[in-house]
C-alpha positions as CSV (number, residue, x, y, z in Angstrom):
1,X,-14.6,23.8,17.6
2,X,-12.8,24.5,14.3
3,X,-9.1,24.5,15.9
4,X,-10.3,21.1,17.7
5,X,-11.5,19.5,14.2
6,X,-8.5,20.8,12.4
7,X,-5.9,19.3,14.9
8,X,-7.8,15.9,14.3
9,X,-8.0,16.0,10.4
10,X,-3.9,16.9,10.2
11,X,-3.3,13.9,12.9
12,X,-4.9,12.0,11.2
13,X,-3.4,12.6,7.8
14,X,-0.1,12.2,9.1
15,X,0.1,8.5,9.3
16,X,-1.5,8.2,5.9
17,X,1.2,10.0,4.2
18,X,3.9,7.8,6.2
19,X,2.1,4.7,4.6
20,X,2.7,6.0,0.9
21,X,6.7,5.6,1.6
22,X,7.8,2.4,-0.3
23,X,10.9,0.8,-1.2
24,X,12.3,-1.3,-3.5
25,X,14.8,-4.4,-3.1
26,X,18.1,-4.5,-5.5
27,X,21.3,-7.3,-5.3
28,X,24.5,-7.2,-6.9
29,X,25.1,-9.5,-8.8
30,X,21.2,-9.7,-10.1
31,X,21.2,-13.8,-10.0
32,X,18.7,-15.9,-7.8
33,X,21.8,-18.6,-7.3
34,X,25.9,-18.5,-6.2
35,X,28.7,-19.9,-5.3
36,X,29.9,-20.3,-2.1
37,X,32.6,-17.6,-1.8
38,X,31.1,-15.0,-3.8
39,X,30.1,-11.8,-2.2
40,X,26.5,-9.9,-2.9
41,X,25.5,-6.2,-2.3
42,X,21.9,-5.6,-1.2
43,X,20.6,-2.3,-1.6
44,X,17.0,-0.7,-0.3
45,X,16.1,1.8,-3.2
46,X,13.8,4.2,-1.2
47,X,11.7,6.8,-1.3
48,X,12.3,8.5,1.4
49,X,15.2,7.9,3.1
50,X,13.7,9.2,6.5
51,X,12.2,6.0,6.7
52,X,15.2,4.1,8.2
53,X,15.1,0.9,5.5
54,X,17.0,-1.8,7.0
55,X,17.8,-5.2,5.2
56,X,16.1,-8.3,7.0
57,X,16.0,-11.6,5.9
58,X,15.4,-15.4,7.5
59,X,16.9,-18.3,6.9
60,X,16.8,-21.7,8.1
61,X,18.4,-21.0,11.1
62,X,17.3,-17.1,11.9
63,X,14.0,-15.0,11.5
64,X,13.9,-11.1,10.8
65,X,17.7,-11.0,11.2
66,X,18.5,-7.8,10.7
67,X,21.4,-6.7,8.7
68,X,24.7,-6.3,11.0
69,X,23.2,-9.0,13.9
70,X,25.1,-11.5,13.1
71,X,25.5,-11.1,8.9
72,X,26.9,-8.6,6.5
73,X,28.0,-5.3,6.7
74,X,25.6,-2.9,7.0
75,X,25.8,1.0,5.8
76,X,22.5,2.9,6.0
77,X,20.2,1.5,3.6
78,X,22.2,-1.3,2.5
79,X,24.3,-4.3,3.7
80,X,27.2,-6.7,1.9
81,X,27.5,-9.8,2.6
82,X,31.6,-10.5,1.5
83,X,31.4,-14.5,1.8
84,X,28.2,-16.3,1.0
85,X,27.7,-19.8,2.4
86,X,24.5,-22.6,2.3
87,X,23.7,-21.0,5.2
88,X,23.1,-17.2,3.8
89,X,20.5,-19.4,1.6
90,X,16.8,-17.7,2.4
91,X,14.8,-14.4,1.8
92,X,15.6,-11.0,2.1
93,X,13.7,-7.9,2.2
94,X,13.9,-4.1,3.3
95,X,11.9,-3.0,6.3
96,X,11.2,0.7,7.9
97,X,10.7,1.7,11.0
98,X,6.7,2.2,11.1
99,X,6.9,-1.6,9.6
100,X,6.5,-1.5,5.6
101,X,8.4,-3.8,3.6
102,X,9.5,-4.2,0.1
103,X,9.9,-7.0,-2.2
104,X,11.1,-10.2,-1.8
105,X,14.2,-12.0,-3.4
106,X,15.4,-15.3,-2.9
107,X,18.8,-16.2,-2.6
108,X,20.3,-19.5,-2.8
109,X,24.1,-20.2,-2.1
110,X,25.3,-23.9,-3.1
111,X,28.6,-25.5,-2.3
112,X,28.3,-27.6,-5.7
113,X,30.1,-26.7,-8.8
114,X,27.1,-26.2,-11.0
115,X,24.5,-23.0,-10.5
116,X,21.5,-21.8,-12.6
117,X,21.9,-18.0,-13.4
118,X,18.7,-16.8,-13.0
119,X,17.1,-13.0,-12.6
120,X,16.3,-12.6,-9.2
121,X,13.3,-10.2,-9.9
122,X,10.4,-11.3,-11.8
123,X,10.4,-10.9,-15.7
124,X,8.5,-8.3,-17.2
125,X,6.0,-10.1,-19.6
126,X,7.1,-9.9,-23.6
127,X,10.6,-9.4,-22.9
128,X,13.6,-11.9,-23.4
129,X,15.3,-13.8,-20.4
130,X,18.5,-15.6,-20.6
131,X,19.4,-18.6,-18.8
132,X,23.0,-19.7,-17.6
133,X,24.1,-23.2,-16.6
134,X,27.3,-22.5,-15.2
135,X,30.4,-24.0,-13.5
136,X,33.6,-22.4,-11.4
137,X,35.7,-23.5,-14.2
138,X,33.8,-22.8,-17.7
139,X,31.0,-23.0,-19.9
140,X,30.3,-26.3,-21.2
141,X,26.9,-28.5,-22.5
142,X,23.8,-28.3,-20.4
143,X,20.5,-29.4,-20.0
144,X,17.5,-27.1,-19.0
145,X,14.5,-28.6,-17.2
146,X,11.1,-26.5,-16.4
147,X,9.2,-27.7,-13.6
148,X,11.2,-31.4,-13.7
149,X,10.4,-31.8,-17.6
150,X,13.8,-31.5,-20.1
151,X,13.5,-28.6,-21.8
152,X,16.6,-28.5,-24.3
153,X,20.5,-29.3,-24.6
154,X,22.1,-26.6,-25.3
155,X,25.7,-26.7,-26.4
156,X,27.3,-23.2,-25.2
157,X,25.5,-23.5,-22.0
158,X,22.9,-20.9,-21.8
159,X,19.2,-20.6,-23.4
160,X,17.0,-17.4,-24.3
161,X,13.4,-18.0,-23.4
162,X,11.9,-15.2,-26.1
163,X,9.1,-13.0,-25.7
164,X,8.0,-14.3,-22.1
165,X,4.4,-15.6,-21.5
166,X,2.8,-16.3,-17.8
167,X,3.1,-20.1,-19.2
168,X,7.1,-19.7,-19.1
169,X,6.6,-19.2,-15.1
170,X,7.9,-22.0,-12.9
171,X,10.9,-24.0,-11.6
172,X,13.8,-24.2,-13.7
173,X,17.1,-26.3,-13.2
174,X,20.3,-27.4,-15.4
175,X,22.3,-30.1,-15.5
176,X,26.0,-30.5,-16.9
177,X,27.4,-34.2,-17.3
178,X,30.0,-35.2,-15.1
179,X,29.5,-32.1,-12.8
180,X,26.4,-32.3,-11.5
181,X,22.8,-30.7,-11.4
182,X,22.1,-27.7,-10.0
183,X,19.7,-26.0,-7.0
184,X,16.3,-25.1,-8.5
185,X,14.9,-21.5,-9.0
186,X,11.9,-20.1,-9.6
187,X,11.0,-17.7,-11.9
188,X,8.5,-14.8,-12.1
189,X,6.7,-13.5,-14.6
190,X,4.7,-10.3,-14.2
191,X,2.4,-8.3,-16.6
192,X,3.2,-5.1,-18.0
193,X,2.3,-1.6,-16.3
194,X,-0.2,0.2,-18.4
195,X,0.2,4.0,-18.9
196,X,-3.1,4.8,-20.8
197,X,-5.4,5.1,-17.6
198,X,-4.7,5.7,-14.0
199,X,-5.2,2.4,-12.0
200,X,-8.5,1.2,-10.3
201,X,-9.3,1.5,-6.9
202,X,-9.5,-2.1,-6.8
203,X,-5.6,-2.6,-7.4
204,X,-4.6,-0.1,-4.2
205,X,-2.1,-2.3,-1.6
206,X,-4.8,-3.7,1.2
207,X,-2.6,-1.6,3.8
208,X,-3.5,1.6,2.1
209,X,-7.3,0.9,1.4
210,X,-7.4,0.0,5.1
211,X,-6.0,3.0,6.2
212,X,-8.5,4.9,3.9
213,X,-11.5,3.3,5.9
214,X,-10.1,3.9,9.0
215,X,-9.6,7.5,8.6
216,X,-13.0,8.4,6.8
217,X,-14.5,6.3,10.1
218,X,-12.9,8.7,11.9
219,X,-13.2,11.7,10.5
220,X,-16.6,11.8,10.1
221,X,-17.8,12.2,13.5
222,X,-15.8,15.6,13.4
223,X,-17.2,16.6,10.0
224,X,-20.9,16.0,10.8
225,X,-20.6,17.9,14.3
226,X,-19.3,20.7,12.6
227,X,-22.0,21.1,10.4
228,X,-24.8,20.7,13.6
229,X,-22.7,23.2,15.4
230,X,-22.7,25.6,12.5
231,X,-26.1,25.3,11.6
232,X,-27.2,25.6,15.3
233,X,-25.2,28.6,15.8
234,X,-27.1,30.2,12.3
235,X,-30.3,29.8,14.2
236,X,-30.3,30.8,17.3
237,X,-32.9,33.5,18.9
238,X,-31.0,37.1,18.8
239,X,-31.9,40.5,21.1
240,X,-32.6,42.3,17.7
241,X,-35.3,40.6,16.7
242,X,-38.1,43.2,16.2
243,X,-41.5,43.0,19.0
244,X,-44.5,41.9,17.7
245,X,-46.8,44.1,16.8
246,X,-50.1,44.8,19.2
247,X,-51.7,47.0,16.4
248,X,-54.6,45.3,15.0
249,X,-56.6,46.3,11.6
250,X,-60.0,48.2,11.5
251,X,-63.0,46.2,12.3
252,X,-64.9,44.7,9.1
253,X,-68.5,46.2,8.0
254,X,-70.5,42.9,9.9
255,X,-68.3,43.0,12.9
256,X,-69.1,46.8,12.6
257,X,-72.5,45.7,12.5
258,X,-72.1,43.1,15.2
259,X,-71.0,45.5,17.9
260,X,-73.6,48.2,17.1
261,X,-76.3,45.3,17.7
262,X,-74.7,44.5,20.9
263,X,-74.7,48.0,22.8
264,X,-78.3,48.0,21.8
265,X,-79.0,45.2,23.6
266,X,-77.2,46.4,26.3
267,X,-79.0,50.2,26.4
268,X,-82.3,48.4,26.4
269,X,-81.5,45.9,29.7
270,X,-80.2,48.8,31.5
271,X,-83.0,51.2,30.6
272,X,-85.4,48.0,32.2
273,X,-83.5,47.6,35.1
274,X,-83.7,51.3,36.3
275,X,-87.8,51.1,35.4
């Protein structure tokens, strides 16, 4: 019974230690928006490279396209794209084998001659963030907008949004007279990590709470039978158990008593009968 419950508990650990695998999702150049022409390195930062993270992405002409099918250049973990184009616009992500994914970015490639440099990854609350408006040629005047509201002019092109707030998340644009406006982008903020405690059960990924259930629902059964069959076994009637004694103690005074009344009775019907 114990070899059968410890075969059980170590299956089913194994997938729960394939589940704590994550990776992370980089791009070269860090900016949300390009120019068609440019190239961009993806990478899939990993924790365990056994994994097999591949880059995926979809578009609006392809779904969980796979890095190499048809786009970019792949190389283990990570893929190049050499010439972006409108239609390399769209979401990317990594994915392993057993199904995990990473983060999200979105890219957008335009064919205009104005682009908003953006970060691609969401801002970590409190810090600074800097904001490009930027043609193929140079650096000139531009307008920022937030969520289709003018924000500023600013004269050298680019603005510093200080000391980021959840209220600086949203949709931001440019635009740069006589060239044009550019595609939209949105941008994340996040909160910071804290260090002082460890974090509550509460925040663990849906996947891996899951998985927790399932396992405990599992295991169990195993756990409780154990404990029966080990109890049962602690119990059970042995050969060595001593007889039980026939001896019995000496008769009381009034018993005494009782049984010399009784042959008296006896002697005295037997003595009649023979008269």
């Amino acid at each position: 019974m114990r070899p059968t419950s410890l075969t059980c508990l170590l299956l089913l650990s194994s997938p729960l230690c394939c589940t704590m695998n994550q990776a992370s999702l980089t791009v070269s150049p860090s900016n949300s928006q390009m120019f068609e022409g440019e190239s961009v390195s993806l990478s899939c930062e990993e924790d365990d490279s056994s994994a097999g993270w591949k880059l995926r992405r979809n578009t609006t002409r392809e779904t969980r396209k796979e890095c190499g099918d048809g786009w970019g250049r792949s190389a283990g973990s990570s893929c190049k794209i050499s010439y972006m184009s409108p239609s390399d616009s769209g979401v990317y992500w990594c994915e392993s084998r057993e199904g995990a994914t990473s983060n999200s970015i979105n890219i957008t490639v335009t064919g205009g001659s104005v682009i908003l440099q953006s970060p691609v990854l969401p801002v970590m609350e409190g810090d600074d963030v800097t904001l490009h408006c930027k043609t193929k040629t140079s650096n000139l005047p531009a307008d920022f907008y937030k969520d289709g509201s003018l924000i500023r002019t600013e004269p050298a092109g680019h603005m510093t949004i200080h000391n980021v707030s959840k209220s600086d998340e949203g949709l931001y644009k440019c635009h740069i007279s006589s060239h044009g406006e550019s595609p939209s982008s949105w941008i994340s903020v996040t909160g910071k990590p804290t260090t002082t405690a460890p974090p509550p059960v509460s925040g663990a990924p849906p996947q891996l709470v899951f998985t927790l259930v399932c396992h405990l629902v599992v295991f169990c059964p195993y756990f409780i039978s154990t404990l029966l069959m080990v109890s049962l076994y602690r119990h059970r009637p042995t050969g060595n158990d001593p007889p039980v004694s026939m001896a019995t103690s000496p008769p009381t005074q009034t018993e005494q008593g009782l049984d010399d009344d009784y042959d008296d009775i006896i002697t005295s019907v037997t003595t009649e009968h023979h008269f």
